[in-house]
C-alpha positions in Angstrom: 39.2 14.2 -61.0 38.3 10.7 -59.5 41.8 8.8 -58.6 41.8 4.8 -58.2 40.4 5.1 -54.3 37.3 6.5 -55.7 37.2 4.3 -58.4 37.7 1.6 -56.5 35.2 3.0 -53.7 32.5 3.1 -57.2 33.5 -0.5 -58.6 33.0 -1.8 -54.8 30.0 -0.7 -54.5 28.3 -0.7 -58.1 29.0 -4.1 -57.8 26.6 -6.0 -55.8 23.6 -3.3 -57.5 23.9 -4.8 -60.6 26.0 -8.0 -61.2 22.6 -10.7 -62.0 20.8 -7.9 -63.3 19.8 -8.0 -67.2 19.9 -4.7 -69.5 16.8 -3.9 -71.2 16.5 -0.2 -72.7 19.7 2.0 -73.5 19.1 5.7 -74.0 22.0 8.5 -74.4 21.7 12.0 -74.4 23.2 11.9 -77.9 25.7 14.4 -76.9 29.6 13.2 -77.0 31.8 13.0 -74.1 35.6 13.0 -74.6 34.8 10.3 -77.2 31.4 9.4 -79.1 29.3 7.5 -77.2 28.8 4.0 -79.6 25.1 4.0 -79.8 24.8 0.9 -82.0 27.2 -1.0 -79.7 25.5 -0.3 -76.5 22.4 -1.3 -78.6 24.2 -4.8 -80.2 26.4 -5.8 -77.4 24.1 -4.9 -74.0 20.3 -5.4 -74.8 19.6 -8.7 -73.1 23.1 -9.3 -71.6 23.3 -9.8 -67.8 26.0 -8.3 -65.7 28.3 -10.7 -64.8 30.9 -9.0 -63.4 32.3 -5.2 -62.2 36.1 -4.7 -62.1 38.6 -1.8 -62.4 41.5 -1.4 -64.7 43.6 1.9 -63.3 40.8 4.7 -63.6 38.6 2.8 -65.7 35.3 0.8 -64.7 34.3 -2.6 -66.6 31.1 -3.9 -66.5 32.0 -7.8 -67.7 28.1 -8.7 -69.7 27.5 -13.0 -70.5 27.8 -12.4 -74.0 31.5 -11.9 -73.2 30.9 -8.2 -74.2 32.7 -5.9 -71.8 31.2 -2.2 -71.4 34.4 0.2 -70.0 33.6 3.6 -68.3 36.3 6.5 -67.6 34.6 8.5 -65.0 36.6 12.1 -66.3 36.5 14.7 -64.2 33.0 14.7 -63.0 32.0 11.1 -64.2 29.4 9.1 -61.5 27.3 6.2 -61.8 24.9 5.3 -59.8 21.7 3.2 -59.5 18.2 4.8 -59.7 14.3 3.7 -59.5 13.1 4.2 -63.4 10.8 6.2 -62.5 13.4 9.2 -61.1 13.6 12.2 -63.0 16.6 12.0 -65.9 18.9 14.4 -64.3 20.0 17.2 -67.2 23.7 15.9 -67.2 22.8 12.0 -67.7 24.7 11.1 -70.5 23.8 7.1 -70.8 20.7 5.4 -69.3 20.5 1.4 -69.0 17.1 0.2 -68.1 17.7 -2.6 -65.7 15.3 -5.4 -64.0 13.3 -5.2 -61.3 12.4 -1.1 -62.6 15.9 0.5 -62.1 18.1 2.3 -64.2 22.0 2.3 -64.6 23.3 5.8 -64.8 25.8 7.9 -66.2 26.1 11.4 -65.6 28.8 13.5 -66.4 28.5 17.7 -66.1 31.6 18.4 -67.8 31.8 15.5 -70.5 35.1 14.7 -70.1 34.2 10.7 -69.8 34.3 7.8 -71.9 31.7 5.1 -72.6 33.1 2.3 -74.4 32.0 -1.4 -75.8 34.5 -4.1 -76.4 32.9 -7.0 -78.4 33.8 -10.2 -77.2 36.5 -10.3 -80.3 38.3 -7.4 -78.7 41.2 -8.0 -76.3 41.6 -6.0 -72.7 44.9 -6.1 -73.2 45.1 -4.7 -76.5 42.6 -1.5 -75.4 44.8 -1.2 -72.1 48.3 -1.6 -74.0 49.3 2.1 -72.9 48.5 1.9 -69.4 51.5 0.6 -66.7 50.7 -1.4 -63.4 48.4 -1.1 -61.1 50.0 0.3 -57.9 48.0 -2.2 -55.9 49.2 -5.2 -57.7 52.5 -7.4 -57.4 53.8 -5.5 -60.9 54.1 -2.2 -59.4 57.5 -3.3 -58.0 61.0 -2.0 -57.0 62.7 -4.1 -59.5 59.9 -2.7 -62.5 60.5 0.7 -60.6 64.3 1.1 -60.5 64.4 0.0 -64.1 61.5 2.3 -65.6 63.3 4.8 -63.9 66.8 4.5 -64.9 67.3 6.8 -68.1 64.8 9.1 -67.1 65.7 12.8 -65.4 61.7 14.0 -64.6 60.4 15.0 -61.4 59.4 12.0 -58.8 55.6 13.4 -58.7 55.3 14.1 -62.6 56.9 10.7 -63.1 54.0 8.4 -60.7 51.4 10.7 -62.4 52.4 9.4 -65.7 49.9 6.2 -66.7 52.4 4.8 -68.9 54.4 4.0 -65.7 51.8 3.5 -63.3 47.8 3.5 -64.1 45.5 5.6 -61.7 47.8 8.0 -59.6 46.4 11.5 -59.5 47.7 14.7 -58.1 45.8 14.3 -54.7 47.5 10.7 -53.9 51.3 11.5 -56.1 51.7 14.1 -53.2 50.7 11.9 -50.2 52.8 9.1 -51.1 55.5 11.2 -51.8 55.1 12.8 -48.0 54.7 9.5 -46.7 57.8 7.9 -48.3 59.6 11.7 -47.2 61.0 12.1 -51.0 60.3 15.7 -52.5 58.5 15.6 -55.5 60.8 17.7 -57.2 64.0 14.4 -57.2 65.1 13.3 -60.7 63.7 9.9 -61.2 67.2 8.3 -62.0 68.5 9.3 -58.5 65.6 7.8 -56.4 67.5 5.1 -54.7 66.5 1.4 -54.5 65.4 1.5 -50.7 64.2 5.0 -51.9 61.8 2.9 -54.0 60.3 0.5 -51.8 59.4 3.4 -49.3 57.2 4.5 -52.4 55.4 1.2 -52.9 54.8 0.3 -49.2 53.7 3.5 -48.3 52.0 3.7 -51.9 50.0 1.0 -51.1 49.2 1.8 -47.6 48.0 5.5 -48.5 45.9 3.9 -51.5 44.1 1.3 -49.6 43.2 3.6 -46.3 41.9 6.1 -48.7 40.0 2.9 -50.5 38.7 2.4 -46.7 37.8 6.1 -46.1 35.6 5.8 -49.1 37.7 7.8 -51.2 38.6 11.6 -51.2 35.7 14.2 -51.7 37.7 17.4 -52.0 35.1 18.7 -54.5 31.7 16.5 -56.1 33.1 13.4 -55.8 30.3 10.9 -54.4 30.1 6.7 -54.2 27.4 4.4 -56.5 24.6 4.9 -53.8 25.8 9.4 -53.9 27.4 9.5 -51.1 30.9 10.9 -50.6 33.9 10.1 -49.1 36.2 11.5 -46.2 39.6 10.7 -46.5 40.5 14.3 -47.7 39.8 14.4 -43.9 43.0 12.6 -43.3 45.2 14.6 -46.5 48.4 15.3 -44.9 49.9 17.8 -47.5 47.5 18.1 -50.5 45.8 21.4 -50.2 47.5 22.4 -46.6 49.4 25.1 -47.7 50.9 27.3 -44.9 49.7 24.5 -42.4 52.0 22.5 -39.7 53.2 19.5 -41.0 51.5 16.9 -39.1 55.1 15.5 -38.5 57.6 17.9 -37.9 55.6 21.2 -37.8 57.6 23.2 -40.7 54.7 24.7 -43.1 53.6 22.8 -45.7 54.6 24.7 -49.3 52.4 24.8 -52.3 54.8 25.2 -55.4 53.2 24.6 -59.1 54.7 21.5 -61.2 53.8 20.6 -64.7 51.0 23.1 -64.1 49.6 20.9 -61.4 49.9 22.3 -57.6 52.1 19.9 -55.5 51.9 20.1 -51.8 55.5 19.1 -49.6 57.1 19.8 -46.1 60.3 20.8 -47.0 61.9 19.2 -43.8 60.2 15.6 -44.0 60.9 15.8 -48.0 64.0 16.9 -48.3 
């Protein structure tokens, strides 16, 4: 599943392909993903608007239109968009087809459907439709201070808690166990007995695994690829995820694969003790 580096790595470069252009023709593949895909909105809200702007919120995409309209993507598990001449072949998985200027096509394709394609009308609030989601690690809110005290009367495991949205929005599986081997915690500490210094080594080094794999143009361990379908290679540079049995590229003890929360989670048992 795409984590915020590849969504990032997709906003960063969607962006400059579309922002100017106008939407013209919307077609869908009338199948739903994980929720209906609004039809009539696409229809009311994007025929005619121009792309003003492309940001990210967490995991999600947000195409900003000049009718103050706001179309929001969830890229799912096997989510992509990408930019095409009209005149390319629909592929058998595209699930949402804007017709841009200049004879080029906005594309959403998504094999397993586990997406989202939403409209907010200029009426509808971000902030309302993001209530549920906690900071972005890459912002001045994911703090020690917002850290120590979303932490405090909790007792869950250190990886299970950063995976959790409501405390922080777009860390996966992949990037909870690098950051949790950069900082040298094991995944399995209680929350409540993560230490304030403790704390800081997770945003710092947070930050610093986030934004190299951001650089790396994000982490292709299986289809993930970038707005122009080509993939990334910071999986290249993974220093526990999917190394079991390896050397730790620190102090050489094997890296262990142990299953949390039914997710795999990757450690060296001597740098995370």
């Amino acid at each position: 599943m795409p984590e915020l580096p590849e969504v990032e790595v997709v906003c960063q470069g969607l962006g400059p392909l579309v922002v100017g252009r106008t939407i013209g023709r919307v077609r869908t593949s009338g199948l739903p993903l994980r929720l209906p895909v609004p039809l009539a909105a696409l229809r009311r809200w994007t025929k005619g608007a121009l792309v003003q702007e492309v940001r990210r919120r967490g995991k999600y995409l947000i195409l900003a239109l000049d009718n103050q309209a706001r179309l929001v993507f969830h890229l799912g598990m096997t989510g992509r968009l990408g930019l095409f001449p009209a005149v390319t072949p629909q592929a058998k998985h595209d699930h949402l087809c804007l017709g841009l200027d200049e004879g080029m096509e906005l594309r959403f394709n998504d094999t397993r459907r586990f997406g989202v394609i939403q409209v907010l009308t200029p009426k509808q609030e971000e902030g309302e439709f993001f209530s549920a989601l906690g900071p972005d690690p890459l912002l001045p809110e994911f703090s020690v201070a917002y850290l120590v005290e979303a932490a405090a009367r909790r007792k869950q495991p250190l990886k299970s808690f950063l995976m959790d949205s409501r405390v922080v929005v777009g860390i996966g599986n992949i990037y909870a166990n690098e950051i949790l081997h950069e900082a040298g915690l094991s995944p399995l500490r209680p929350v409540n007995q993560v230490s304030r210094a403790e704390w800081q080594r997770v945003v710092t080094k947070g930050r610093a695994v986030l934004k190299r794999a951001i650089a790396a143009g994000g982490s292709s361990i299986s289809d993930f690829v970038n707005a122009s379908g080509r993939p990334g290679y910071f999986q290249l540079e993974l220093k526990v995820y999917g190394r079991q049995g390896e050397p730790c590229r620190r102090c050489g003890e094997a890296i262990v694969k142990e299953t949390q929360a039914g997710r795999a989670t990757y450690s060296c048992k001597g740098c995370q003790r």
